[in-house]
ZAPAZA-227115 format. One record per residue (C-alpha): x, y, z; residue in three letters; residue number from 1; chain. Coordinates in steps of 0.02 Angstrom, whole numbers, plus 50000, padded with zeros to 5 digits. Layout:
REM residues N
+-------+-------+-------+-----+-----+---+
!    px !    py !    pz !   r !   k ! c !
+-------+-------+-------+-----+-----+---+
!     X !     Y !     Z ! ala ! NUM ! A !
...
+-------+-------+-------+-----+-----+---+
***
This chain:
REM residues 93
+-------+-------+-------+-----+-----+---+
!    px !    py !    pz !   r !   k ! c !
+-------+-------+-------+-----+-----+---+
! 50000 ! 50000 ! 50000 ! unk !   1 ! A !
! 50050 ! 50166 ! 49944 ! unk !   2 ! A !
! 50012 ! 50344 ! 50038 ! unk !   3 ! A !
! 49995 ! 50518 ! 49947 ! unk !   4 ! A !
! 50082 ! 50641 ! 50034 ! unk !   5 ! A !
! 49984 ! 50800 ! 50031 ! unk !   6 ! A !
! 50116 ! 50977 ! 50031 ! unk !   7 ! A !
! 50020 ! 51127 ! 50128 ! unk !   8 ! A !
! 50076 ! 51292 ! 50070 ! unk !   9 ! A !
! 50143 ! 51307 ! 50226 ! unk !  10 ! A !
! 50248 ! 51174 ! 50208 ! unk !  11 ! A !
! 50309 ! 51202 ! 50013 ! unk !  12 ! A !
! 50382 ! 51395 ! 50077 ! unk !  13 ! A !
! 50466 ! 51295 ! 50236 ! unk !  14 ! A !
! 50545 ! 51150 ! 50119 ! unk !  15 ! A !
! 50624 ! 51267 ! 49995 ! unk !  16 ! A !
! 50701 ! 51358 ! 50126 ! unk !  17 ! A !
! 50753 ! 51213 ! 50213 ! unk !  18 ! A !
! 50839 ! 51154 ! 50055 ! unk !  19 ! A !
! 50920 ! 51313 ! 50028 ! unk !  20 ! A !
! 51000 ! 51321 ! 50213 ! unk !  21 ! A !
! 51047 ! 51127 ! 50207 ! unk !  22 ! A !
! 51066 ! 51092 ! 50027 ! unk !  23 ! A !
! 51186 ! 50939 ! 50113 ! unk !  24 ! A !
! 51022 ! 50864 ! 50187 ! unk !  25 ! A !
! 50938 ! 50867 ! 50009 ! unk !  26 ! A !
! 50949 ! 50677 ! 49986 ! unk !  27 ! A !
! 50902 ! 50624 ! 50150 ! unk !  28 ! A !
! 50753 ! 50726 ! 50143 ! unk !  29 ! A !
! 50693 ! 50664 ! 49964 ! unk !  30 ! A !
! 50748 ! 50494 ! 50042 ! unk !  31 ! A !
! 50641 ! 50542 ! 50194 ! unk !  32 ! A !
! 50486 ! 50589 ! 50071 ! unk !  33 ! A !
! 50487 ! 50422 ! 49985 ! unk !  34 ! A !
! 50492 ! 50320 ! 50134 ! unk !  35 ! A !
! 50342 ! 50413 ! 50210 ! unk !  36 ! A !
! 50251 ! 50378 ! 50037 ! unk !  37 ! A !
! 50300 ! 50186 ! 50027 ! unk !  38 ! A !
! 50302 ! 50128 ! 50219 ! unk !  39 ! A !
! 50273 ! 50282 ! 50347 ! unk !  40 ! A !
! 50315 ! 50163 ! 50495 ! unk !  41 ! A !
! 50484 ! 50126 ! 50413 ! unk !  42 ! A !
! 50604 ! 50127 ! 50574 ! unk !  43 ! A !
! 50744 ! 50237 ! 50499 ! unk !  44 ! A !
! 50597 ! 50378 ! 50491 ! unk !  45 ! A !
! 50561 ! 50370 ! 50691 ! unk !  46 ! A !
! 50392 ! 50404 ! 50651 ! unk !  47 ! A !
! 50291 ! 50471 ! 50811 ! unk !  48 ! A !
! 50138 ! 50571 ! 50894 ! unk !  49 ! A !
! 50178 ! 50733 ! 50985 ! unk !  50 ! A !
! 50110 ! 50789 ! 51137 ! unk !  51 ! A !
! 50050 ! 50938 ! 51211 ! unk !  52 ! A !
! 49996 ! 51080 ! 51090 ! unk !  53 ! A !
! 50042 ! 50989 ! 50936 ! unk !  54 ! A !
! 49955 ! 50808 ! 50985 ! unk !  55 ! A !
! 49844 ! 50794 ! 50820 ! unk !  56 ! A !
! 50044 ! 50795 ! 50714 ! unk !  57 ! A !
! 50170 ! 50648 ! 50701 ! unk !  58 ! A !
! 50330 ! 50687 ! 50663 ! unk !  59 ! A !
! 50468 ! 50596 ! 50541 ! unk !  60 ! A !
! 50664 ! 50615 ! 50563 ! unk !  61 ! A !
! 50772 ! 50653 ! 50416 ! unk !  62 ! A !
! 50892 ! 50629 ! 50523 ! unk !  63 ! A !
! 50936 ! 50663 ! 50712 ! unk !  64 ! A !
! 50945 ! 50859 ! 50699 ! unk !  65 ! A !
! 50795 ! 50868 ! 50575 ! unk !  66 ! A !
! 50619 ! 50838 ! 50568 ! unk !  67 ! A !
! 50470 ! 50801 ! 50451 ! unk !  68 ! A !
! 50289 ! 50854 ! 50565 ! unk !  69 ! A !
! 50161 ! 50807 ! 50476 ! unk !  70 ! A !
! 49953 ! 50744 ! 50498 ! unk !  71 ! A !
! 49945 ! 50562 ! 50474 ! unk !  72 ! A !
! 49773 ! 50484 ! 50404 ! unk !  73 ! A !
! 49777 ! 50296 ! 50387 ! unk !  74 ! A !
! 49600 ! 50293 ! 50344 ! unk !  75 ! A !
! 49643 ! 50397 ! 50186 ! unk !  76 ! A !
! 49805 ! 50333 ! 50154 ! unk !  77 ! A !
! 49816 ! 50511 ! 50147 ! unk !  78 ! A !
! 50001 ! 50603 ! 50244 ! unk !  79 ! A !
! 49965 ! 50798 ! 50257 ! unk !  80 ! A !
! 50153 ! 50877 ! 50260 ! unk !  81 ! A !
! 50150 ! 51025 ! 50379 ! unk !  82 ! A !
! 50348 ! 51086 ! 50435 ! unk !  83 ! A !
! 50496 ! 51034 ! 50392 ! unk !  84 ! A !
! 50673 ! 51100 ! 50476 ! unk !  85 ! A !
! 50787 ! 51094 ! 50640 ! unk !  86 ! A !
! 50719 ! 50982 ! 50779 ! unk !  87 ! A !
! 50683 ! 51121 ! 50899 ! unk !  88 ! A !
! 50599 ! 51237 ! 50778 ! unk !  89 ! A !
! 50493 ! 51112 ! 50699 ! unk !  90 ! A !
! 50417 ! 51091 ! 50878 ! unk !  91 ! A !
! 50380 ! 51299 ! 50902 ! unk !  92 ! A !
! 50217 ! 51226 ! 50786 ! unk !  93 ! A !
+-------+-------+-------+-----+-----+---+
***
């Protein structure tokens, strides 16, 4: 089973500035993208609820320093991409 991932304009702004300050994480994060669309509960992608404030997100690693927060909808098989940056600023949600 396949997901569609689903890019909020929110999200599209925060990627291509992502890219632009880490254009050394570019691979990872396309790497990170196709997991989430082939097997979201990969292990390598630490996929996992929040808490607090930003309980109705998961959130994906690219790796340890950055993260992937996104709304997760197994009944769609739909993955709604909201953030995408540094660990601690992905959080600030």
């Amino acid at each position: 089973m396949t997901f569609q991932l689903v890019y909020t304009e929110k999200f599209e702004k925060r990627a291509i500035r992502f890219l632009k300050q880490h254009p050394d994480v570019k691979q990872k994060y396309l790497k990170t993208l196709q997991l989430l669309e082939l097997n979201p509960h990969h292990p390598s992608l630490r996929l996992h609820r929040l808490s607090g404030k930003l309980k109705k997100f998961h959130s994906a690693s690219i790796d340890m320093f950055y993260r992937i927060t996104l709304e997760f909808e197994i009944r769609d098989n739909m993955i709604i991409l909201v953030d995408v940056g540094v660990h601690d600023d992905v959080y600030q949600c």
